[in-house]
C-alpha positions in Angstrom: 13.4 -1.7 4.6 16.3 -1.9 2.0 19.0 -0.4 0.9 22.3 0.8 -0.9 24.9 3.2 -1.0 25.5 4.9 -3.9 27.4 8.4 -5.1 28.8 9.7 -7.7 32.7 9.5 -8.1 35.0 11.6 -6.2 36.2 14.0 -8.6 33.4 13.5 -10.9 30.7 14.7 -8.4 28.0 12.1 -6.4 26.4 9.3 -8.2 24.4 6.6 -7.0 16.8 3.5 -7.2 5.6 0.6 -5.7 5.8 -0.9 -9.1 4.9 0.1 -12.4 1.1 0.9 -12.3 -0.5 -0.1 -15.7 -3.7 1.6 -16.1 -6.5 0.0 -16.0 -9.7 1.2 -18.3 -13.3 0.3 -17.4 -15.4 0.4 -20.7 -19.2 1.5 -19.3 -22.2 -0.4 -21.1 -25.1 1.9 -22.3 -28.8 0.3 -23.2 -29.0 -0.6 -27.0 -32.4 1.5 -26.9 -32.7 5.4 -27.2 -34.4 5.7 -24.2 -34.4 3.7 -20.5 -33.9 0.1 -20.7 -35.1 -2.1 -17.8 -33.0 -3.7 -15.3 -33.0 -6.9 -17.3 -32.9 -5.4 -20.6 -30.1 -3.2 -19.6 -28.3 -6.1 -18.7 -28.6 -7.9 -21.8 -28.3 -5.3 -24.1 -24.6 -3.8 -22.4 -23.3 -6.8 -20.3 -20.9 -6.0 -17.3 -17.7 -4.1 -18.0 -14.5 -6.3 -17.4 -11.1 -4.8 -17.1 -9.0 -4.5 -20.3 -6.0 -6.6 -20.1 -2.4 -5.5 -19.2 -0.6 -5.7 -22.6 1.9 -8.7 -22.4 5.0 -8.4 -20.7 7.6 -11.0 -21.5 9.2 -12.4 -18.5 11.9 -13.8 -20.4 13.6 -11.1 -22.8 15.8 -11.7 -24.8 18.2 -8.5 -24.4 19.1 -5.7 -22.2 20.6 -2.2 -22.2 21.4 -0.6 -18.8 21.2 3.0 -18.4 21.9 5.1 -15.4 24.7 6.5 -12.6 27.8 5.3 -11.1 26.4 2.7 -9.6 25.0 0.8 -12.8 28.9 1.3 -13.6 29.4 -0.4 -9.9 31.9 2.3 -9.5 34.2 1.6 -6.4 33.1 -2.0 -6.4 36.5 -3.4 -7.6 38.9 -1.3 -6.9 39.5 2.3 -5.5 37.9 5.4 -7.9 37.6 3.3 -11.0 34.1 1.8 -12.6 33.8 -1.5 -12.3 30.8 -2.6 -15.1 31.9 -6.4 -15.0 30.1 -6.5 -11.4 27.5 -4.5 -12.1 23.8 -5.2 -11.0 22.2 -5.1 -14.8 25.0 -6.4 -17.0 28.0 -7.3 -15.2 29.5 -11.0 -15.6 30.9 -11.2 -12.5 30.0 -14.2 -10.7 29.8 -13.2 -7.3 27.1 -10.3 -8.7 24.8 -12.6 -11.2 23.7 -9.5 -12.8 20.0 -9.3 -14.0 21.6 -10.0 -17.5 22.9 -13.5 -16.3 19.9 -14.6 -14.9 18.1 -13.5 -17.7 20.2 -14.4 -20.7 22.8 -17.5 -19.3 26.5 -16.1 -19.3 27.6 -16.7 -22.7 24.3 -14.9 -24.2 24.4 -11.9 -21.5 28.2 -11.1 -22.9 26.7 -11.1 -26.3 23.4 -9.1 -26.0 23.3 -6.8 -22.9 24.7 -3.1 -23.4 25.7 -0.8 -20.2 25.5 2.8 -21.3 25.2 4.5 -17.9 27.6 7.0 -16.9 29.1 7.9 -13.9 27.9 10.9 -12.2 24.7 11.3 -14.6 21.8 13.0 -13.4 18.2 12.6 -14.7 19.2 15.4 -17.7 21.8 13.0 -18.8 19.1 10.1 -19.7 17.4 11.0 -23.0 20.8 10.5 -24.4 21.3 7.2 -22.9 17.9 6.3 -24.0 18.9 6.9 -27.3 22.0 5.2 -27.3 20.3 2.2 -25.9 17.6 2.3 -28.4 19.9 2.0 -31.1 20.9 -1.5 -30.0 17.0 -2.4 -30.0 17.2 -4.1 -26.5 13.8 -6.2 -25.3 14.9 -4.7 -21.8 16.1 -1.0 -20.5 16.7 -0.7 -16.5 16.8 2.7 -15.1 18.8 3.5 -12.3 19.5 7.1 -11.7 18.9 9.8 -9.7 21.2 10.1 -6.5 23.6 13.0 -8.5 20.4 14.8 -8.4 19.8 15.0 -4.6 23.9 14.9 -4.0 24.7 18.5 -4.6 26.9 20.9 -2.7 23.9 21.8 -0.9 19.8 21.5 -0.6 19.2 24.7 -2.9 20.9 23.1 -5.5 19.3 19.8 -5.6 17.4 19.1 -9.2 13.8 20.6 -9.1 11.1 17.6 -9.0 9.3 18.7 -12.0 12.6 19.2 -13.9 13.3 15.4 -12.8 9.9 14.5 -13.9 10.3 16.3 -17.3 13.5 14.7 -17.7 12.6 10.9 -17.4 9.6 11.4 -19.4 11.3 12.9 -22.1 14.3 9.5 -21.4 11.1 7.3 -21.9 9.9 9.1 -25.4 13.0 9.0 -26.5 13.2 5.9 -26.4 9.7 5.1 -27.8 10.3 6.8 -30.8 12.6 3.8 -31.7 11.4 0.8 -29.7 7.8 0.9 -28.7 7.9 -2.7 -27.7 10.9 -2.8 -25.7 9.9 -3.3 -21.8 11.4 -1.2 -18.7 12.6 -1.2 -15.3 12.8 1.3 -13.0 14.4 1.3 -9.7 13.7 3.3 -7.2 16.4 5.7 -5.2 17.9 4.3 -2.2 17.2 5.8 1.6 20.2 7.9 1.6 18.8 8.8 5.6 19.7 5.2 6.3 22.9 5.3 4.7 24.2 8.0 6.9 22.4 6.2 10.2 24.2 3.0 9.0 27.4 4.7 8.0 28.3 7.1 11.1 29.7 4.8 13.6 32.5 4.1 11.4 35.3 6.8 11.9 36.9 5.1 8.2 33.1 6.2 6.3 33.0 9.3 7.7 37.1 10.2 7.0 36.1 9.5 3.8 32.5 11.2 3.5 34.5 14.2 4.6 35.9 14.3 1.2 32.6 15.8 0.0 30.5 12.6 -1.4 27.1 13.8 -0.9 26.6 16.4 1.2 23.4 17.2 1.4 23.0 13.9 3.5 26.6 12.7 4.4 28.1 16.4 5.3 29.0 16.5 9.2 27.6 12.9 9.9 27.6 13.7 13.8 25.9 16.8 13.5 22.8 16.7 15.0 21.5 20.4 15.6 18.6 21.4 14.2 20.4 22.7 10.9 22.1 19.7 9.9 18.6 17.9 10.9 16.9 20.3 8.5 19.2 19.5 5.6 19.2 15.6 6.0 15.4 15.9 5.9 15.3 18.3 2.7 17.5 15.8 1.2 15.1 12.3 2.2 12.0 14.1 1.2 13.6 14.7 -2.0 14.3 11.2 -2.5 10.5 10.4 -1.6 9.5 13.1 -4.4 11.8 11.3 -7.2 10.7 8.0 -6.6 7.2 9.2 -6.7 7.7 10.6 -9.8 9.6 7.8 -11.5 6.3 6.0 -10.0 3.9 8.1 -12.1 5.9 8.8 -15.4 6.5 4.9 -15.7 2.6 4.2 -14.7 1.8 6.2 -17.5 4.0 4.1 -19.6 2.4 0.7 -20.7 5.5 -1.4 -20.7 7.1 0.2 -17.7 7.8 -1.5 -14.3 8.4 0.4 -11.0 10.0 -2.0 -8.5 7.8 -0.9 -6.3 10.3 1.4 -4.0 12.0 -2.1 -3.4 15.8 -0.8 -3.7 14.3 2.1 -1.1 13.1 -0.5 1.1 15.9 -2.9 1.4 17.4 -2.7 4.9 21.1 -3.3 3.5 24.2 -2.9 6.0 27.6 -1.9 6.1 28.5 -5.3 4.5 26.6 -4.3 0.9 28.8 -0.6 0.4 32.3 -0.3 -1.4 34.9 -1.3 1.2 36.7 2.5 0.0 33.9 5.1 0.1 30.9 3.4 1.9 28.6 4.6 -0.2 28.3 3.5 -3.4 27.2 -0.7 -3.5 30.1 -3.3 -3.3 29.6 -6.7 -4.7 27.1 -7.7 -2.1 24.6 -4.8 -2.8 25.3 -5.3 -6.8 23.9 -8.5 -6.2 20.9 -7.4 -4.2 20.6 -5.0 -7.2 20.3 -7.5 -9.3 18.0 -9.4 -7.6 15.4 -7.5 -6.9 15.5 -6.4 -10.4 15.2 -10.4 -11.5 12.1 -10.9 -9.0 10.3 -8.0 -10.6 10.9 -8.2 -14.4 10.0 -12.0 -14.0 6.8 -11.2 -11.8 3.7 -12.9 -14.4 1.2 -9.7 -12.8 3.2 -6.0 -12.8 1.0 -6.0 -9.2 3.8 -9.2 -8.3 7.2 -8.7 -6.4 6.0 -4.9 -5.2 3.6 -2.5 -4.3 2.2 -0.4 -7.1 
């Protein structure tokens, strides 16, 4: 499994991702007669159904507009409380990152046509509006990451309802349709916040600092382990599971959508991947984990490639 730290900035509240399912139609043959056909007439007059092809997904496009949290800004990457979008995962230029933009584009084109509109401390109500912003700059490629504002509230009650998150992205993705049809998407999946805090709470500096408030649903008390606290860090990872199931469906319904698959959930990231000055958002390491995983899926030839559907 794999994974990030991510919140939203002190002061501006916690920020922080199966693939995308394309349907599949299967077109039933009928008998060219009006009534029974035989076996072998049936099977000349309505030959086998084959599968309907996945519209084409370009591998190799030719833009990009980021939308998204804190940690599309790579917030706390750099330097203490500031955002940090030159070593971000999707657009940064930052060579130590190699943002999906640069292996997608080359340097001098990614400075030219990729577009970072996330925000830090956005929640899943804040994306139509990035959608549109990013639509206006008619990008072949939007990446989505957003989503960890919405489980790290001040507490469990508080956490965004799952069909408001739902309603939310769908809404980010018709926005966005209404002005580029054709342009493709990535979604990545939340991280396992669970692991962050198992990673994270042997270190008496990550903890000082998670003390501050940054997420505390999950990160509030690390060392307490009675059954309240347990309750609460387990409200807070089945949450996670319920928006990256819905990001799942939403973008499945979406022709030219791609789920990573739950990959940025899975990836078993350690101490060495979070911000050196709040251990939770991604440093330069996990940008650049980021930003691969995101290069091995939107270059996949099949949507089933480089993740679980």
């Amino acid at each position: 499994m794999r994974e990030f730290g991510f919140i939203r900035p002190l002061r501006r509240g916690a920020a922080f991702a199966a693939a995308a399912v394309l349907g599949v139609s299967v077109l039933a043959g009928c008998s060219g007669s009006g009534g029974a056909a035989s076996a072998p007439e049936a099977a000349k007059a309505s030959p086998k159904a084959s599968p309907s092809p996945e519209p084409a997904w370009d591998t190799s496009p030719k833009s990009l507009a980021a939308v998204g949290d804190s940690i599309t800004r790579a917030f706390d990457a750099c330097s203490v409380l500031s955002d940090c979008p030159e070593s971000s995962w999707a657009t940064g230029t930052d060579p130590e990152v190699r943002s999906l933009a640069v292996r997608l584009l080359g340097k001098e084109a990614a400075a030219k046509r990729s577009w970072n509109f996330a925000s830090s401390g956005a929640r899943m109500a804040d994306l139509p509006a990035q959608m549109e912003q990013a639509a206006a700059e008619s990008p072949d490629l939007v990446t989505v990451l957003v989503g960890a504002n919405d489980v790290c509230r001040a507490s469990v009650d508080a956490m965004t309802p799952v069909a408001e998150f739902r309603a939310d992205f769908a809404e980010a993705l018709r926005t966005l349709r209404a002005e580029r049809p054709k342009a493709q998407v990535y979604v990545a999946s939340l991280p396992d916040l669970k692991r962050l805090w198992s990673q994270g709470r042997g270190s008496a500096m990550a903890k000082k600092v998670w003390s501050l408030g940054i997420c505390p649903t999950m990160l509030g008390e690390p060392d307490a382990v009675d059954s309240r606290s347990t309750e609460r860090r387990d409200s807070a990872y089945e949450r996670v599971m319920a928006y990256n199931e819905a990001l799942a469906e939403v973008c499945a319904k979406d022709e030219l959508c791609r789920y990573d698959g739950g990959a940025v959930f899975d990836y078993r990231f350690g101490t060495g991947q979070l911000s050196r000055w709040d251990f939770f958002h991604p440093g330069k390491s996990g940008q650049a984990r980021l930003a691969e995983l995101a290069f091995t899926r939107v270059t996949a030839g099949s949507s089933n490639a480089g993740g679980a559907d």
